[in-house]
N, C-alpha and C positions, 0 to 999 in steps of 0.2 A: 377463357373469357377475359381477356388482358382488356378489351376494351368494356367492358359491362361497368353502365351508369356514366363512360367517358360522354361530354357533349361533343358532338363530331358534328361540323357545317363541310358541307360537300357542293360543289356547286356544279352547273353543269348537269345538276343530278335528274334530270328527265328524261335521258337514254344514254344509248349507250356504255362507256366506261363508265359514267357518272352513276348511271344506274344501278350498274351493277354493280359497285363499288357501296353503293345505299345499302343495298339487299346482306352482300358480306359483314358490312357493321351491323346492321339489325340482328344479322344470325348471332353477333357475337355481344350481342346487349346494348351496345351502346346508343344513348339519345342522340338523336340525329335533328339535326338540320337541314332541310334538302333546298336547293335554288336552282332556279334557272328564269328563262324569261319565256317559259311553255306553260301559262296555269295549269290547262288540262292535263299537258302529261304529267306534272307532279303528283296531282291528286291522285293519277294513277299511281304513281310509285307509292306514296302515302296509304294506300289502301292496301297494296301486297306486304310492307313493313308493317303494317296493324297485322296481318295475317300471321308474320313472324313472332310475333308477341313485342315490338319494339315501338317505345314514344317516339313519334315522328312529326315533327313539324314544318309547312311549308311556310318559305321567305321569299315572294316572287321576287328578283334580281335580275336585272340586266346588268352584266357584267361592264360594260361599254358607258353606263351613267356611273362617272364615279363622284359625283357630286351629292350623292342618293347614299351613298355606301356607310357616310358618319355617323348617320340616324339611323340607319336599319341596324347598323353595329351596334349601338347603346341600347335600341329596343331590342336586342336578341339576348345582350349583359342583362339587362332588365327582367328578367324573364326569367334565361337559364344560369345566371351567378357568373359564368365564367364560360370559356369555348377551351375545351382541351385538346382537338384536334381540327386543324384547318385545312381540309385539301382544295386546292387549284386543280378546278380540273375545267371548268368552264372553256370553250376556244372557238376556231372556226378554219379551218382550213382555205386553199384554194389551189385552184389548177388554169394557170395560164403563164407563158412566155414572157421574159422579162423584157424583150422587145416590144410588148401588143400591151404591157400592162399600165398603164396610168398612174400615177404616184398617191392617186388617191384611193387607191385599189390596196396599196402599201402600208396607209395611215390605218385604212380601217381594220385589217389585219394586226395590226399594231396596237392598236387602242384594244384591242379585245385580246389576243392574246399575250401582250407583255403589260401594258401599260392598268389595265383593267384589273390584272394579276396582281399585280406588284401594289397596286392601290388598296387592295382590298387587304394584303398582309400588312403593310404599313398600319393599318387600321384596327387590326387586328394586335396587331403584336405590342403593344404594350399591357393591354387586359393580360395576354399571357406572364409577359414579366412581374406583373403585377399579381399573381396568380403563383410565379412560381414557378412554372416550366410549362411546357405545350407542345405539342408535334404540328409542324405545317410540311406537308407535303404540294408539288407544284406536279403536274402531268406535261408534259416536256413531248418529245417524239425523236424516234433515230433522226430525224431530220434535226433536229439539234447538236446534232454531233457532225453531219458533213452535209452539204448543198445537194440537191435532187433537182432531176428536171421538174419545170411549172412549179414549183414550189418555194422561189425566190424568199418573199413576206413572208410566207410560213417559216419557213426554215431559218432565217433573217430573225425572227420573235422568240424562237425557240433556242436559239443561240443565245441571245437573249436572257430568256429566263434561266438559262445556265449561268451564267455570270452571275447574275443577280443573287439567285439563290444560293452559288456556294461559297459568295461573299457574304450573304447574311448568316449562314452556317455557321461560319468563323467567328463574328458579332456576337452570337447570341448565345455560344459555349457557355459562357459561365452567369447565363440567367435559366440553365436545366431545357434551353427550348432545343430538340431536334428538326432538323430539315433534310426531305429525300426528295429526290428528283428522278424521277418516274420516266423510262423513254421505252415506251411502245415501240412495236415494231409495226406489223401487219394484224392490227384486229378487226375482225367481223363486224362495224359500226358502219352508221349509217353517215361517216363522217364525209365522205366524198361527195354523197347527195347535196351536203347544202355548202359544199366549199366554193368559194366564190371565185367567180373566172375575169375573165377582162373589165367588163364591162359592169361588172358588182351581181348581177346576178348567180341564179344559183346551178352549179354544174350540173345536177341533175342525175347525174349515173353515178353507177356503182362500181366501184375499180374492180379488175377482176381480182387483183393482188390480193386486196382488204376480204373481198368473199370468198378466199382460199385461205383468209388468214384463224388465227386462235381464236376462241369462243370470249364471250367478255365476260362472263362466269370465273376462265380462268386468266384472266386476265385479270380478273379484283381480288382474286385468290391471293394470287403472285405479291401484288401489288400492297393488300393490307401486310400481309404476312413481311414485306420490306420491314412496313409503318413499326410494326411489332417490335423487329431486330434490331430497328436502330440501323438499317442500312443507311448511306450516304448517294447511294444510288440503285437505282434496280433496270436492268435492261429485260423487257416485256415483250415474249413473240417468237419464234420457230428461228426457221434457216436465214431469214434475214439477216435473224442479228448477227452474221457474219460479216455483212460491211462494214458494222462498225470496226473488226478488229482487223479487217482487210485495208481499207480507209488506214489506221491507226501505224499496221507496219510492213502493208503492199501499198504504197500509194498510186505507184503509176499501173498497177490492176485495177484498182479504185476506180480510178479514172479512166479508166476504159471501160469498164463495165457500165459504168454512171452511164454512160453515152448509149448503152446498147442497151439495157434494160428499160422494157415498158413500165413507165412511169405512172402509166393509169393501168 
């Protein structure tokens, strides 16, 4: 019970990873904080963690307003004394050609997955140093390790939050704060359905890759169990994750393959 009575703000937390990421800290004690910008689905999640035996609290969050983020910070300090673990998991994917995609297509991708991200730790992170130490975790994607087709902005953000976070890793050493960077491979989420395609709307299907991919049970399994060990990074997900190390020292297979594999 390494996390039991830790305060854990999870965002995102209304499906998916995020959800299931909720459910693993409640089995393991910890007060939770859940957000997203889905009331209804929270209250659900908020009702299966009551079942677990865990305090759970909803913080409705749009990740994308970070103007909002100061004040929901200080009334969350107000409340629970301190945030002991912070995971980033909030995002939004998309699927369209970088030829057909609009630049505004790019921002919004951006604002939610890096810019929304990195706002909300900033914000965060001092309560922790102040506090002593803390764990913040970011949810990343093998798309942040190399370019995929339709996946530009995504992959662009998630690049992104790599940099980011393992510059702030470095920083934060010697104020006891850890940071992991979390890269999913192919999980069973319904993250395809609202990934945004040319024109901003919502793609609508479901990849077949993602509904062949790991359950997201063990996907948060994986995942806290990192948060535990004090990893630096966790790669999350089956056969895929072979790109990355194909990518890393086959390049020009990489690169061939990138080309041939169905990307939805």
């Amino acid at each position: 019970m390494f996390f039991k009575n830790k305060v854990v703000w999870i965002t995102g937390a209304s499906s998916g990873i995020g959800e299931a990421l909720t459910y693993e800290f409640a089995k393991q004690g910890a007060k939770l904080i859940i957000s997203s910008n889905q009331q209804q689905e929270l209250e659900k999640v908020k009702q299966e963690c009551e079942k677990l035996g865990s305090e759970c609290f909803i913080q409705f969050l749009d990740i994308a307003e970070i103007d909002k983020m100061q004040s929901i910070t200080e009334k969350l300090i107000n409340r629970f004394n301190k945030i002991d673990v912070l995971v980033n998991n909030a995002g939004i994917s998309q699927r369209s050609l970088v030829i057909e995609t609009p630049i505004d297509v790019d921002r919004k991708v951006m604002e939610i997955d890096y810019f929304g991200t990195i706002a909300l730790t900033k914000i965060v992170l001092p309560y922790m140093v102040k506090n002593g130490g803390g764990y913040i975790a970011a949810t990343s994607s093998i798309s942040g390790k190399f370019g995929f087709p339709l996946r530009s902005a995504y992959s662009a953000a998630k690049h992104a939050i790599h940099g980011f976070f393992e510059t702030l890793r470095a920083e934060v050493y010697d104020h006891n704060i850890k940071v992991l960077i979390a890269f999913p491979g192919r999980i069973k989420t319904n993250i395809s359905l609202h990934a945004i395609t040319k024109d901003g709307t919502a793609h609508g299907k479901m990849d077949d890759g993602l509904n062949a991919g790991i359950s997201v049970e063990k996907c948060a399994k994986q995942y806290v169990n990192a948060i535990r060990k004090d990893k630096k990074e966790v790669l999350i997900g089956a056969k895929e994750l072979l790109m990355v190390y194909i990518h890393k020292f086959l390049p020009k297979l990489f690169y061939k393959l990138a080309r041939k594999i169905n990307p939805t």
